[in-house]
C-alpha positions in Angstrom: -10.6 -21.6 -39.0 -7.3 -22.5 -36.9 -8.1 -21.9 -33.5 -5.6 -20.7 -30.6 -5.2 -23.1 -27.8 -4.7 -22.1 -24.8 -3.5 -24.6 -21.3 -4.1 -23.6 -18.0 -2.1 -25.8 -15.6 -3.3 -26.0 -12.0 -2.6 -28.4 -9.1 -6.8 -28.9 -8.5 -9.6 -27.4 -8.9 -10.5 -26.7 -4.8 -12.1 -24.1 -3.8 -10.2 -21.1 -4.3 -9.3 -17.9 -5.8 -6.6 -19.1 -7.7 -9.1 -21.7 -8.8 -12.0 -19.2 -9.8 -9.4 -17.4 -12.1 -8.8 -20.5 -14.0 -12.1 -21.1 -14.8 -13.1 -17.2 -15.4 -10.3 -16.9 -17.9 -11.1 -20.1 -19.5 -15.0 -19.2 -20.0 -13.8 -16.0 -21.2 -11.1 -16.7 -23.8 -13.6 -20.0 -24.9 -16.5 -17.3 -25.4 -14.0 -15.1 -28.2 -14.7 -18.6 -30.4 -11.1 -18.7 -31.7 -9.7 -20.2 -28.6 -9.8 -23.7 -27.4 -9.2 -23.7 -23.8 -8.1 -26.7 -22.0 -7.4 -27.1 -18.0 -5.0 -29.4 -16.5 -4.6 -30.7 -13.1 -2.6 -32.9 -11.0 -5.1 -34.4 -8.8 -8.8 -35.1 -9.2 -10.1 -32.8 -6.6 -12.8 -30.8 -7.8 -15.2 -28.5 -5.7 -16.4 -25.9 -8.3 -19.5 -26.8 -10.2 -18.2 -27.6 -13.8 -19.8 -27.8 -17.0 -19.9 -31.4 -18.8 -18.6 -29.9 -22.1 -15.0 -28.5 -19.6 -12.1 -29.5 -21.5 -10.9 -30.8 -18.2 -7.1 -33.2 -17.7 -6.8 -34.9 -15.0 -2.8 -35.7 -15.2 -1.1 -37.8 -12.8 2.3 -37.7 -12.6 4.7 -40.3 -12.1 6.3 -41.1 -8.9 10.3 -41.0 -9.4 12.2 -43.2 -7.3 15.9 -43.7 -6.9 18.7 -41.9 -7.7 16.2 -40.3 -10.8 14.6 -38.7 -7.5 17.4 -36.3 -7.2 15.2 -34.6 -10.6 11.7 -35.6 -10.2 10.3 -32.2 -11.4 12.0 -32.3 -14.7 11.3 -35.5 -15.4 7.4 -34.9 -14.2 7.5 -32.1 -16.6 8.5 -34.2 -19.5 5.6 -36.5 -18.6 3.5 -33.5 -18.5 4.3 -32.3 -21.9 4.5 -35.1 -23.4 0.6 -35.7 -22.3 -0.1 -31.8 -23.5 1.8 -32.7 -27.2 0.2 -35.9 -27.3 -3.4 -34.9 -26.6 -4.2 -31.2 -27.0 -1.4 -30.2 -29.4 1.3 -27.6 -29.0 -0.5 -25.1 -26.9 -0.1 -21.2 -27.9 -0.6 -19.8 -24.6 0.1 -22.1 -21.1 -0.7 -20.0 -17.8 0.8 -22.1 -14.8 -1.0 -21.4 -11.5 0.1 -21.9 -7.8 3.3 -23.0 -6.5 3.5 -26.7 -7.2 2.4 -26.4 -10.6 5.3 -23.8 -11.3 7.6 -26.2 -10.2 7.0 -28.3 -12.5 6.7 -25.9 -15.3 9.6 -24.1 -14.8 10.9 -27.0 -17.0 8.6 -26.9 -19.9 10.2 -26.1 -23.3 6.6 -25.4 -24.7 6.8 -21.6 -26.1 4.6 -19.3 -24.4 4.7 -20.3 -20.6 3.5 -17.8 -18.1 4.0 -18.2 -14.0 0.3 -16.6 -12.5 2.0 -15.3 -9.8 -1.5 -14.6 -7.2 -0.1 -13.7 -4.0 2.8 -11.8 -2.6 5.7 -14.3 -2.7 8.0 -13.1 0.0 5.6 -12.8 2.7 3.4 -16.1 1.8 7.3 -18.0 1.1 10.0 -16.0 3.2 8.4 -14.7 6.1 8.7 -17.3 8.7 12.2 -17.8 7.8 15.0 -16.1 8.8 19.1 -16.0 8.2 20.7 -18.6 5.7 16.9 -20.7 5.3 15.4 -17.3 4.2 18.6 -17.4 1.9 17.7 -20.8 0.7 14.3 -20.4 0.1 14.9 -16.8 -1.8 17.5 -18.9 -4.0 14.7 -21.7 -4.9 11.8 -19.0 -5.8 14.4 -17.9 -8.2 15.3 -20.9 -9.7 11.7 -21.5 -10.0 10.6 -18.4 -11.5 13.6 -17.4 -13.8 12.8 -19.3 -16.9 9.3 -17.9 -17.8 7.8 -14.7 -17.7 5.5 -14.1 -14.8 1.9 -12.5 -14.7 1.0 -10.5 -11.6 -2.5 -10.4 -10.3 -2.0 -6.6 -8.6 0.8 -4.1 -8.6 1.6 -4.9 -5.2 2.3 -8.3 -6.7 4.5 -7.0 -9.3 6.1 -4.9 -6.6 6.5 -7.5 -4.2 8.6 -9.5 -6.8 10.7 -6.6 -8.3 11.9 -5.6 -4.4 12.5 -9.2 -3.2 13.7 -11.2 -5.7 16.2 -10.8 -8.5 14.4 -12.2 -11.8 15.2 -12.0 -15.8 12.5 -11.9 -18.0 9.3 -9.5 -17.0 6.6 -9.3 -14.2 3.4 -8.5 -16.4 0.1 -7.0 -14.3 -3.3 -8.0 -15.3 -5.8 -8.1 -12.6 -8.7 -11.1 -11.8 -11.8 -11.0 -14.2 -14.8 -11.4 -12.9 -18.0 -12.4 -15.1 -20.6 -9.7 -13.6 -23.5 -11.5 -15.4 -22.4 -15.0 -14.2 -21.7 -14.4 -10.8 -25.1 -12.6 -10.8 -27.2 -15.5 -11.9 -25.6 -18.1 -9.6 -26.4 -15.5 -7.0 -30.4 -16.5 -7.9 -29.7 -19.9 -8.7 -30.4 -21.1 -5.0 -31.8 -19.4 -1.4 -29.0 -19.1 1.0 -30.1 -20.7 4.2 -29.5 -17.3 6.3 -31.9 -15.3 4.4 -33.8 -13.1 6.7 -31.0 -12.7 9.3 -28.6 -9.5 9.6 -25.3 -11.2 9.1 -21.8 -10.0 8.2 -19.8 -12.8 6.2 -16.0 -14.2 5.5 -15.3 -16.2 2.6 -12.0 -17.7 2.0 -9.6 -20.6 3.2 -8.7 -20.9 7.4 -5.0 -20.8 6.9 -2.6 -18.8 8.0 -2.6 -16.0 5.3 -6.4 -15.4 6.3 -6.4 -14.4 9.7 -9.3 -15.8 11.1 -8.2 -15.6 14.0 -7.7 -11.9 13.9 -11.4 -11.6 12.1 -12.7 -13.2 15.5 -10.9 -11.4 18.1 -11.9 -8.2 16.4 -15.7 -9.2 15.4 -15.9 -9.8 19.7 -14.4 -6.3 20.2 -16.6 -4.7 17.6 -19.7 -6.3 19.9 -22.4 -5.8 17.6 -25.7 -7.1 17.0 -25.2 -8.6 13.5 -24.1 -13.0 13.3 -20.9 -13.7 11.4 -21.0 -16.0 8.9 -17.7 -17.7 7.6 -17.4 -20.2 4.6 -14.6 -21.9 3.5 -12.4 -25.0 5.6 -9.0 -25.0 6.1 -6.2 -26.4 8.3 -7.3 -23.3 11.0 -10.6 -24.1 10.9 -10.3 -26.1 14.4 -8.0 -23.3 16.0 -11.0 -21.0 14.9 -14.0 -22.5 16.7 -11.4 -22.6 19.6 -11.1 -18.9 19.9 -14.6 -18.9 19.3 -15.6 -20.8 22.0 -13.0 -19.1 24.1 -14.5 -15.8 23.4 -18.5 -17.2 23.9 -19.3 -16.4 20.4 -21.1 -19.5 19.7 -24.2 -18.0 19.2 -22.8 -15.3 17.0 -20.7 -17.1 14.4 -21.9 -19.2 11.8 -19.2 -22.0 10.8 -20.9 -22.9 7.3 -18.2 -24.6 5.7 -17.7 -24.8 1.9 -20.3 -23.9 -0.7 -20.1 -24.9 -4.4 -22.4 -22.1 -4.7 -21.6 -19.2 -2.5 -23.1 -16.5 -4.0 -26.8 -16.4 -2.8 -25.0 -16.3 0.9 -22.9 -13.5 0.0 -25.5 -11.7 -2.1 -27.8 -12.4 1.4 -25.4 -10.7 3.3 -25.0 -6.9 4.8 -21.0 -6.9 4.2 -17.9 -9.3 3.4 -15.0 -8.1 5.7 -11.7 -9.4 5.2 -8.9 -10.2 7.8 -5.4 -11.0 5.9 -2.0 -10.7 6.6 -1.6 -10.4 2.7 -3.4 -11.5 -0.7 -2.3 -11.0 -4.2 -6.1 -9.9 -5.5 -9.2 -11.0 -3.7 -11.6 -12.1 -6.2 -13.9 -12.3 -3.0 -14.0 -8.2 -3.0 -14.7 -8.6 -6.6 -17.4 -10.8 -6.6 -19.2 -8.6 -3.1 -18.6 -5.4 -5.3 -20.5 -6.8 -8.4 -23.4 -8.1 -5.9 -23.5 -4.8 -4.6 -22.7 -5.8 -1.0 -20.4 -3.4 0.7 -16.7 -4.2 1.5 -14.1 -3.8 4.5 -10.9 -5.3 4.8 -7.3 -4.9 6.3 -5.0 -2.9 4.6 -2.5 -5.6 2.8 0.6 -4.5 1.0 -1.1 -5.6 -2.3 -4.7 -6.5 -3.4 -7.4 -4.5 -1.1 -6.1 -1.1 -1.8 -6.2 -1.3 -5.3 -9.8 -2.3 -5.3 -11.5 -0.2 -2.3 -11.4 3.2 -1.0 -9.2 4.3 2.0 -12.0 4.5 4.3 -12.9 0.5 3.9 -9.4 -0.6 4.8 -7.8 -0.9 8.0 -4.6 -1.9 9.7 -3.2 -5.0 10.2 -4.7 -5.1 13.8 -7.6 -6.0 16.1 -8.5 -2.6 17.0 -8.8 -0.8 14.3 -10.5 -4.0 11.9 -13.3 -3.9 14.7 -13.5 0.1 14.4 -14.5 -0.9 10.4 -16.6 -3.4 11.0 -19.1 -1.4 13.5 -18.9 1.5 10.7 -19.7 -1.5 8.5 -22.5 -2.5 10.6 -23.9 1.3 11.2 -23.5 2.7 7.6 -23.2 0.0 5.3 -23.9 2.3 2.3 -20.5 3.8 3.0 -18.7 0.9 2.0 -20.5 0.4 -1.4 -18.3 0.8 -4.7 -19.1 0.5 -8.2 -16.9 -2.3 -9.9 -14.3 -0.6 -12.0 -14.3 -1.8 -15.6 -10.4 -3.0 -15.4 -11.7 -5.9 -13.5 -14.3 -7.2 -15.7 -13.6 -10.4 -17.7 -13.8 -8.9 -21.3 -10.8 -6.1 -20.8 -8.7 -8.7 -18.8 -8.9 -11.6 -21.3 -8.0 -9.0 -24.1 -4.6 -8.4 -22.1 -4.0 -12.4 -21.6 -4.3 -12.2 -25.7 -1.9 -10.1 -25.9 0.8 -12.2 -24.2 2.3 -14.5 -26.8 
């Protein structure tokens, strides 16, 4: 039997959400038997644990120097294709993921190219700009994103691009997957080395997007008894133990940088909280919700709100994240959710099917 082939094109596989999407759709569409899934990247960074048998491509693309320069992306696209013709065959799905792999896909001419689009482009690209830059910048997205369809990991997504940004074509929503029974195992797979102390926790990337700093200042005016742990790294991770030393939380916060495995941590944990400015869908508050650890998190314009209940989210400030976390700490229970079906990995590969 013929089977479909799908391509997921990624810049790396670090250790992110974006990331953990690629490989939950990939184990999911490989597990239907008629698809061959294949993953390619740019670079060969790789911090999730991968399975030998990974139809993993490591692709590096040319550098493009003189006056061909003035087109490097279409002519790293070519290269790109080509390799995907050459040695997986003509692919009937691709899923481009992140920004600098769109780039360069916005030129492919293989059928059946969809843009992942997993955060809320205006703030994460437009926001710090202003006047004829923002202008600019709006103009490039467009240019970027106007060839292919895109798929939107949230309504607020989908909403985000239909308000800012004037696009043929269609903005399709399917949310994250997650793998229940996986994520479940690797929880057991090790003993997290806080085990036996009340901690809350924070998993995800010290950037600007994040808020870390904001998770801090409010964890200080929340002044409770339980440690916060944070995983991840990041180029705010050294602006973090700043405000952390600034504030004398030394012996409170945990800096316990990046796990492979993060899931016996988080399943050790009495609550994630979360701190952004915006996400498309955090697969974090997936993953807590199918651990059964209770969630809190600031109110985003896409993402948290169409996972958790009103009374887990909070504004976009100090204040009123630190009045959820002590109701975190006190009452844990009333931040526990069921994980609703739309999420798990079986009804959101059936959607991705459906695409071509």
């Amino acid at each position: 039997m013929k089977k479909n082939k799908a391509v997921f094109i990624i810049p790396t596989l670090q250790g992110n959400g974006a990331e953990r999407f690629v490989l939950n759709i990939y184990n999911g569409l490989t597990e239907l038997k008629n698809y061959e899934c294949h993953i390619v990247c740019f670079e060969d960074r790789i911090e999730y644990q991968v399975p030998d048998e990974l139809n993993l491509h490591i692709v590096k693309l040319p550098k493009i120097k003189g006056i061909k320069a003035l087109f490097k992306r279409k002519y790293q696209a070519q290269f790109a294709e080509k390799y995907i013709q050459n040695n997986i065959g003509t692919p009937d799905l691709i899923l481009s993921n992140l920004t600098e792999a769109d780039k360069i896909t916005r030129y492919f001419n293989l059928p059946n190219v969809y843009h992942v689009i997993h955060s809320t482009t205006s703030i994460e690209h437009l926001k710090s700009r202003t006047g004829f830059k923002r202008y600019l910048a709006k103009r490039k997205l467009e240019s970027i994103y106007s060839k292919h369809d895109r798929v939107c990991v949230s309504k607020g997504v989908a909403r985000d691009l239909d308000s800012n940004f004037t696009l043929p074509g269609a903005n399709h929503v399917i949310y994250n997957p997650i793998n229940i029974d996986e994520i479940k195992t690797l929880s057991q797979q090790d003993t997290s080395p806080f085990t036996g102390n009340d901690y809350l926790i924070h998993i995800g990337k010290f950037n600007d997007a994040k808020r870390h700093d904001r998770l801090i200042r409010a964890y200080h005016l929340a002044n409770i008894n339980k440690k916060l742990v944070l995983l991840g790294k990041g180029p705010k991770l050294e602006s973090t133990r700043n405000l952390v030393r600034e504030l004398d939380l030394q012996d409170k916060v945990v800096f316990a940088g990046h796990l492979q495995n993060p899931y016996p941590t988080l399943a050790a944990s009495q609550g994630l909280i979360l701190s952004s400015d915006y996400e498309g869908l955090p697969t974090v508050i997936l993953e807590a919700l199918c651990l059964g650890i209770p969630v809190v998190s600031t109110d985003c314009n896409s993402g948290p709100r169409e996972i958790l209940h009103k009374n887990a989210l909070s504004e976009l400030d100090d204040q009123a994240l630190a009045k959820r976390i002590v109701q975190l700490a006190d009452a844990p229970h009333n931040f526990q959710l069921v994980l609703g079906e739309h999420f798990q990995t079986e009804q959101v590969v059936a959607q991705y099917i459906k695409l071509p």
